[in-house]
Backbone bond lengths (Angstrom), bond angles and torsions (degrees), N, CA, C in turn:
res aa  C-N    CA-C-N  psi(-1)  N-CA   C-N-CA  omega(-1)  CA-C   N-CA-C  phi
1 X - - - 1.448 - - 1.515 107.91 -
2 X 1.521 111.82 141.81 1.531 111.45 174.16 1.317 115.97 -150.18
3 X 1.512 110.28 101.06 1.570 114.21 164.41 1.166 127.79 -73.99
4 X 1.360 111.89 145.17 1.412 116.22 169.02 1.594 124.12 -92.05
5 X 1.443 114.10 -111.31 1.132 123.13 162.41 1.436 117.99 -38.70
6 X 1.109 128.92 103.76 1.883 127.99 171.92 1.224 93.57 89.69
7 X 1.615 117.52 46.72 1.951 108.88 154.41 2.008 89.07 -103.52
8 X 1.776 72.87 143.59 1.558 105.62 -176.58 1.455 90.96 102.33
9 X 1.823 132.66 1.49 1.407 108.49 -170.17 2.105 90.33 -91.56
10 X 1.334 105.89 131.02 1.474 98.13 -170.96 1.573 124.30 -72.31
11 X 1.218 126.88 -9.53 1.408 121.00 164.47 1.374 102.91 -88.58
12 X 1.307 156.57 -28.02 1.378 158.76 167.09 1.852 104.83 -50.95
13 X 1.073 78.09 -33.62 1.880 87.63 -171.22 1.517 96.12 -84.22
14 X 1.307 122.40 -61.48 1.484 116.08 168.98 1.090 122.66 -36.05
15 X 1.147 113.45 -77.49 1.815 136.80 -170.58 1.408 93.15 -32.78
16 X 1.196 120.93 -81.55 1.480 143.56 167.35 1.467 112.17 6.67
17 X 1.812 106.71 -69.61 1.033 145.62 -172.65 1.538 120.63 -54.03
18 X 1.523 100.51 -51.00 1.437 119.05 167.29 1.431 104.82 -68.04
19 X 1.455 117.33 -50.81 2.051 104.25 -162.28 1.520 105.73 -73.91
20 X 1.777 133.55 -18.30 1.606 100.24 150.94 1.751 118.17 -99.16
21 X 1.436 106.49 22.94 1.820 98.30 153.49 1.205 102.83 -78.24
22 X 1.600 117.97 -48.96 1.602 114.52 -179.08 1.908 120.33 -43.41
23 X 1.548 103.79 -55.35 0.822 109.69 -169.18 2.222 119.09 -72.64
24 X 1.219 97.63 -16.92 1.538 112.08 -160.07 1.836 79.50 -88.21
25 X 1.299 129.15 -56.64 1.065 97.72 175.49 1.715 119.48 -90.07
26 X 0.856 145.82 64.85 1.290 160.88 143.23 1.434 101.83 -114.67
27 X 0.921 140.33 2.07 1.734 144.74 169.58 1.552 89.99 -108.23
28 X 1.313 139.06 -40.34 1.471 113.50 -161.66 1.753 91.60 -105.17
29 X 1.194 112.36 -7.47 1.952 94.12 159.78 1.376 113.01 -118.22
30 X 1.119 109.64 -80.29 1.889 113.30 -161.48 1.778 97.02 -36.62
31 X 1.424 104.23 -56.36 1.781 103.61 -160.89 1.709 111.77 -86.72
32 X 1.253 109.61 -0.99 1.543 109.91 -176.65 1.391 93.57 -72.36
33 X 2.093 92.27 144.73 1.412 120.35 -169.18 1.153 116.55 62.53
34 X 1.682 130.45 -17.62 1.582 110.71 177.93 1.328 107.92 -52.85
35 X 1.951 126.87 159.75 1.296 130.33 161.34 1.292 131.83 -68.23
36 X 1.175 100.07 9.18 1.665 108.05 -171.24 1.799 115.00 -104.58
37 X 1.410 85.45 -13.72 1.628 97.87 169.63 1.730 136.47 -68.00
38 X 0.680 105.10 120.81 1.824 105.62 -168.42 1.664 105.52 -93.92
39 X 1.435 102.54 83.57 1.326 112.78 -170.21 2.158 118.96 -54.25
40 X 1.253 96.74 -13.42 1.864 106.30 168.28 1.496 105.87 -65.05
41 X 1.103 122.85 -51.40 1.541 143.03 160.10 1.604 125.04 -10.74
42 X 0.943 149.19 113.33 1.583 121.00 157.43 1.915 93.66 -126.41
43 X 1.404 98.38 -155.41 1.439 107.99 -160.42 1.843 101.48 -107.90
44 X 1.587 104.97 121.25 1.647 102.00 -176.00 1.091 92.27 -135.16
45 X 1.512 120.14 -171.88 1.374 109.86 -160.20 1.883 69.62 -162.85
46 X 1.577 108.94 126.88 1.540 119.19 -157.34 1.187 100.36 -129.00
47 X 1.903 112.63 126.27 1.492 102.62 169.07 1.658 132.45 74.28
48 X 1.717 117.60 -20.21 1.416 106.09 -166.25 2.001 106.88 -75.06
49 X 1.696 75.38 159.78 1.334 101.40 -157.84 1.406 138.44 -138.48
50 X 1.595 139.86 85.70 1.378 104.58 -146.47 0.976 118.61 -62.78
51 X 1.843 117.18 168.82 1.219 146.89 -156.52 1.246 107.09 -86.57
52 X 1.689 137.32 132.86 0.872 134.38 177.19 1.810 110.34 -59.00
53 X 1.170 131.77 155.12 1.567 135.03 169.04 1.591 113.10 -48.00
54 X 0.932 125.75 173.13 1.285 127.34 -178.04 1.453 109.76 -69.42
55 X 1.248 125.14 115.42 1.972 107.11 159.47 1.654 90.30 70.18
56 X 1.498 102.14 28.58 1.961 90.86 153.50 1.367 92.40 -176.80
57 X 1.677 97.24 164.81 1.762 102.54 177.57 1.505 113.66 -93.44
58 X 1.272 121.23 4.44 1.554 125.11 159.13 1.481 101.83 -50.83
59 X 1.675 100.61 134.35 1.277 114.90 176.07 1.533 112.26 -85.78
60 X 1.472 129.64 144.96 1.437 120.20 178.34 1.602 131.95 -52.72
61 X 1.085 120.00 118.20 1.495 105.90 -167.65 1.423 127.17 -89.97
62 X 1.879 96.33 -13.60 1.053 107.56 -175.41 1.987 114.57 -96.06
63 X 1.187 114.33 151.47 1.459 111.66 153.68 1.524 136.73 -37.07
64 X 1.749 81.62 -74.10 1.669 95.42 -179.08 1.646 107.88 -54.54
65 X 1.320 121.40 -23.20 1.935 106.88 -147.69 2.197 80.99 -116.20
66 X 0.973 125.39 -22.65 1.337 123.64 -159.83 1.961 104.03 -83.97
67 X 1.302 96.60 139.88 1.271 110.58 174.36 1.666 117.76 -106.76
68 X 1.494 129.47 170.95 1.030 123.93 -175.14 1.427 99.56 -127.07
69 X 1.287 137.03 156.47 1.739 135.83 148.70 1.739 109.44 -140.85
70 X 0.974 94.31 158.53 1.544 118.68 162.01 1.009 112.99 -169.79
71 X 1.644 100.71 -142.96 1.830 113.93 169.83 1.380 128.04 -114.83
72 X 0.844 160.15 134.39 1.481 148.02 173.15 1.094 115.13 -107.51
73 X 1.465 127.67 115.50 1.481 137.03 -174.58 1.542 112.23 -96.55
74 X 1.214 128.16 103.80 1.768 137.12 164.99 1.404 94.70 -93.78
75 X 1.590 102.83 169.04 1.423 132.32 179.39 1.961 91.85 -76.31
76 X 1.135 117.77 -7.27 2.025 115.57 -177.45 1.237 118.25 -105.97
77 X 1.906 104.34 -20.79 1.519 100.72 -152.92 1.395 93.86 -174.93
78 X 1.505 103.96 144.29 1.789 124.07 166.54 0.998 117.65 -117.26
79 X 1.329 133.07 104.76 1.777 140.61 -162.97 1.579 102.51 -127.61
80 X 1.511 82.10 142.18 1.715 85.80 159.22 1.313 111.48 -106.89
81 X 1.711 110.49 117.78 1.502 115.78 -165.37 2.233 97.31 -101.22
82 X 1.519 90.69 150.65 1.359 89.81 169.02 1.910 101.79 -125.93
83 X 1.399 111.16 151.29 1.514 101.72 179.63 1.500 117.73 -148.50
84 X 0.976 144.65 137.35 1.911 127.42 -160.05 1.639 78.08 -94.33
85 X 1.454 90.94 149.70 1.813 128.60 -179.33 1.476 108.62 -59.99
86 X 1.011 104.94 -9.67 1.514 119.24 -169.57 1.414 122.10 -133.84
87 X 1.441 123.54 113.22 1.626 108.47 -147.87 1.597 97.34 -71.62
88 X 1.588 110.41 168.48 1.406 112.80 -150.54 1.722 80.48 -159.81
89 X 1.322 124.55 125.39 1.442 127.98 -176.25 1.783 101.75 -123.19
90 X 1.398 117.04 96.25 1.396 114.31 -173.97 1.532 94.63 -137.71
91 X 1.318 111.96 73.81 1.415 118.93 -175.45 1.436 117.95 -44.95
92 X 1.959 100.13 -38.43 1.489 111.88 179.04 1.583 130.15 -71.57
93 X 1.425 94.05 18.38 1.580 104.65 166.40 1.941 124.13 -116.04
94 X 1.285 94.17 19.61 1.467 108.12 -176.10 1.481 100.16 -79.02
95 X 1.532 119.71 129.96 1.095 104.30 -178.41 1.404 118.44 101.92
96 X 0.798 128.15 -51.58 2.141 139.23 162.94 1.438 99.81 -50.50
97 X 1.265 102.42 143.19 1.303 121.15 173.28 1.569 120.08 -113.49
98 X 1.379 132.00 135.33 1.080 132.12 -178.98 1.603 119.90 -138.31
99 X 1.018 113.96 149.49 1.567 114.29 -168.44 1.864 86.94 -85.74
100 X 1.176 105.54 164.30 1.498 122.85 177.42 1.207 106.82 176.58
101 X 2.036 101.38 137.16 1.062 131.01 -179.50 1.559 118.95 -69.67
102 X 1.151 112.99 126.12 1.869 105.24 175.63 1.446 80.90 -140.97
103 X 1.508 103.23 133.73 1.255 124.29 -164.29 1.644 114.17 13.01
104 X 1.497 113.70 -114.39 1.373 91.36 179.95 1.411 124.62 -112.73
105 X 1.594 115.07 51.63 1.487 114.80 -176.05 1.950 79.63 -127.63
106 X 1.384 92.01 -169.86 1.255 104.91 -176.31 2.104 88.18 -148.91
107 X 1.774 99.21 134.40 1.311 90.65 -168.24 2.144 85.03 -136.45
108 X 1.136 120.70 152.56 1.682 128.22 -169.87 1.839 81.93 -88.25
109 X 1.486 86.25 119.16 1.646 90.36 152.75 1.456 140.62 -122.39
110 X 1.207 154.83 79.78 1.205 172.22 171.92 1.929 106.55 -6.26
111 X 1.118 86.93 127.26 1.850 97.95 -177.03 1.549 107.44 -74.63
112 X 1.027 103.17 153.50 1.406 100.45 -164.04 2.226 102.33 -150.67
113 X 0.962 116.47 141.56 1.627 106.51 171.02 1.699 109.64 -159.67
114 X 1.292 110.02 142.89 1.389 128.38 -156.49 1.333 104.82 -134.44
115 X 1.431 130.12 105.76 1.565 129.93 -178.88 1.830 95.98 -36.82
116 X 1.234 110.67 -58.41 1.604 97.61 -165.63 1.380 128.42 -64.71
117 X 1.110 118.49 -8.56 1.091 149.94 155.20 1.441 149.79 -85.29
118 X 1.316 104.27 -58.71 1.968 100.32 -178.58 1.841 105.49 119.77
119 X 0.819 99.84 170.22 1.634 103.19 157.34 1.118 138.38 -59.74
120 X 1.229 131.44 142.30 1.586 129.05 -169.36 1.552 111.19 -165.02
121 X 1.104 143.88 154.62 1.459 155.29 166.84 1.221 114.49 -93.69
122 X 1.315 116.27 139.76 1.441 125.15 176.64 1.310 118.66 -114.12
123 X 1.243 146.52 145.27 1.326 139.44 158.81 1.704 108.26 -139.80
124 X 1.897 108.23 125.59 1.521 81.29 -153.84 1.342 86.46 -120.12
125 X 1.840 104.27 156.32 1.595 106.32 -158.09 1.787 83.30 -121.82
126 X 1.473 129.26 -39.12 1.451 95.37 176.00 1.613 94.09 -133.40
127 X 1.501 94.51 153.67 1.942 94.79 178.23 1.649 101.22 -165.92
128 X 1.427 105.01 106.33 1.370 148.37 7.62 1.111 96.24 -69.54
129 X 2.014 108.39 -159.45 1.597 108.98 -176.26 1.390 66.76 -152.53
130 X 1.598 130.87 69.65 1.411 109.59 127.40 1.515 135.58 -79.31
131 X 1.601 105.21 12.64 1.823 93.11 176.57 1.556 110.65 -95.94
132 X 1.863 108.87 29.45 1.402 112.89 173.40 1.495 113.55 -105.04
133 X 1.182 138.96 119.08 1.337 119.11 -163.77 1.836 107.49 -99.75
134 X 1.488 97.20 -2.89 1.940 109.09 -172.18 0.693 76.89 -149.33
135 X 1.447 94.63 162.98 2.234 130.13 168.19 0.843 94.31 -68.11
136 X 1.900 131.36 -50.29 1.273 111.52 -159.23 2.146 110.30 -72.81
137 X 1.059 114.59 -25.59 1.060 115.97 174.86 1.980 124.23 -45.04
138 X 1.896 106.61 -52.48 0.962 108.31 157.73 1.797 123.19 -62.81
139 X 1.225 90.17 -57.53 1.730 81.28 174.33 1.536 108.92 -17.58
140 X 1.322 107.03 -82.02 1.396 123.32 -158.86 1.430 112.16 -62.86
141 X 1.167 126.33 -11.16 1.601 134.04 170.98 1.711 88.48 -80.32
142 X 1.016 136.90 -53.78 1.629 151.39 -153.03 1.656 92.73 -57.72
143 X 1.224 100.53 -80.70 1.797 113.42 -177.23 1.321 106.62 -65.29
144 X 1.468 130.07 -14.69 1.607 117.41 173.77 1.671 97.81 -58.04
145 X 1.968 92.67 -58.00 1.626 100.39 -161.88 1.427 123.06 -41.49
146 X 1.804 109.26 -54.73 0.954 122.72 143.87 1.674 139.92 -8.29
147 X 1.448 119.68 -76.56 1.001 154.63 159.59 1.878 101.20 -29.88
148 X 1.489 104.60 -75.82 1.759 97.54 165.58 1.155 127.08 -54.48
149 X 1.427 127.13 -60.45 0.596 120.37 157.89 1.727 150.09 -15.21
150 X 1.224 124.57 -42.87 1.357 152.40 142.95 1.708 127.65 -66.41
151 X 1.338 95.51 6.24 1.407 88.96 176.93 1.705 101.32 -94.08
152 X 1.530 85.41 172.43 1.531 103.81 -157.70 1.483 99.90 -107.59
153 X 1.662 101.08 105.07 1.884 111.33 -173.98 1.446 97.14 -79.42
154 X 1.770 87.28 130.58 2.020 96.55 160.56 1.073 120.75 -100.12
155 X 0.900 130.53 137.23 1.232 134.12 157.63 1.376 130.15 -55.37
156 X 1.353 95.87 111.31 1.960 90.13 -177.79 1.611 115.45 -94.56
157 X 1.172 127.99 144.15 1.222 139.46 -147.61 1.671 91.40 -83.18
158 X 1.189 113.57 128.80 1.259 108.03 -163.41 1.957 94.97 -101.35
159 X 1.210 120.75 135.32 1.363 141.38 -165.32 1.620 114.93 -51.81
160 X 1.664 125.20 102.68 1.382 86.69 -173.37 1.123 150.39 -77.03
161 X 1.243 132.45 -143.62 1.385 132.47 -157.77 1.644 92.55 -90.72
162 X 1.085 160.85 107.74 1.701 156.80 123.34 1.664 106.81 20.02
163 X 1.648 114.22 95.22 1.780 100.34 -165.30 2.059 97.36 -64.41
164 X 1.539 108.85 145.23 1.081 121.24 -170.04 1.383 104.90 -61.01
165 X 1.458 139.40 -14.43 1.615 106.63 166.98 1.680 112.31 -85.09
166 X 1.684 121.13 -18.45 1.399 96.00 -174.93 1.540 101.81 -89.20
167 X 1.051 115.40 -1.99 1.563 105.88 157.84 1.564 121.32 -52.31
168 X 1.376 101.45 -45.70 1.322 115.28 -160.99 1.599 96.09 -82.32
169 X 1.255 120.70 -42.10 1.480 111.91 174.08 1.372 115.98 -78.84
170 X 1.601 134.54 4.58 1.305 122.20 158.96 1.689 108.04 100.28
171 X 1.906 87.43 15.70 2.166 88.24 -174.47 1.406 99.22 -93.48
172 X 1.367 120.86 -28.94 1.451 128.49 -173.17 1.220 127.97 -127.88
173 X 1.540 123.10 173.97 1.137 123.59 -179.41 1.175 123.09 71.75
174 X 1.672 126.38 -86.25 1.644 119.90 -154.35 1.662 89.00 -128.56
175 X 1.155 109.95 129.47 1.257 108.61 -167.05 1.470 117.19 -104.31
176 X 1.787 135.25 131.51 1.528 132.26 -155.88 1.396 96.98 -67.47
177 X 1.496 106.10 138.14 1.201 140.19 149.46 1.471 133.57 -67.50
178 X 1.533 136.97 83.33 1.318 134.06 -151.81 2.103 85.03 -85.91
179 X 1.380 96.99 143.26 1.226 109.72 155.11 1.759 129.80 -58.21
């Protein structure tokens, strides 16, 4: 497991903790022996991090209101899971789809809920994951994605407009063409 932003925060570390117990055993029952499993694979839990606040880059400070995301890597599947710090049982959102912000894209994530667990969102980026041949391979695809993902876009000053008389006198803009 590897947190980023808000490691040492103790429900991030929990939460965390529980969704690949959840998931590590759901790999050694429900999905053991299916063919779709990529037995190099096991279950890690990559990068999560809390969520900045709504409409700011302050990170959540609180429990009750703060969310978590990353990725979660199984031997079936690489998702970017999101989950509140605080278990939350709303079965009637399994299945709904919602747009959500991860850094600066916006990706649809699918409701999802697990007695051992609580509610959680899914958004899944590979399924199967046989084009991983090592853990460390996914890992490092996981925190790349991640990693871009989270970067911080500048804005480049976009060039202005050529004021319309030195256009017209030949100072700006489109420049003469001699034969």
């Amino acid at each position: 497991m590897t947190l980023t932003h808000g490691a040492g925060h103790a429900e991030l570390t929990l939460r965390t903790r529980a969704l690949e117990a959840l998931f590590d055993g759901i790999a050694r029952s429900r999905m053991a022996g299916l063919p779709f499993m990529n037995s190099a694979l096991r279950v890690e839990a990559v990068d999560f991090a809390l969520e900045p606040s709504r409409g700011s880059d302050e990170l959540q400070d609180t429990a009750e209101s703060g969310h978590a995301a990353g990725v979660l890597v199984t031997p079936w599947f690489m998702n970017l899971v999101r989950f509140p710090l605080v278990r939350r049982d709303t079965p009637a959102q399994v299945g709904t789809s919602r747009l959500r912000k991860v850094g600066q894209e916006q990706f649809a994530f699918t409701g999802a809920h697990e007695d051992a667990f609580g509610t959680f969102e899914a958004c899944s980026l590979f399924s199967p994951v046989f084009e991983f041949a090592a853990q460390a391979d996914a890992i490092a695809t996981a925190s790349a994605l991640l990693a871009q993902l989270h970067q911080r876009v500048v804005a480049r000053a976009e060039p202005g407009a050529p004021a319309r008389r030195s256009f017209l006198l030949g100072r700006g803009g489109m420049q003469r063409q001699t034969p």
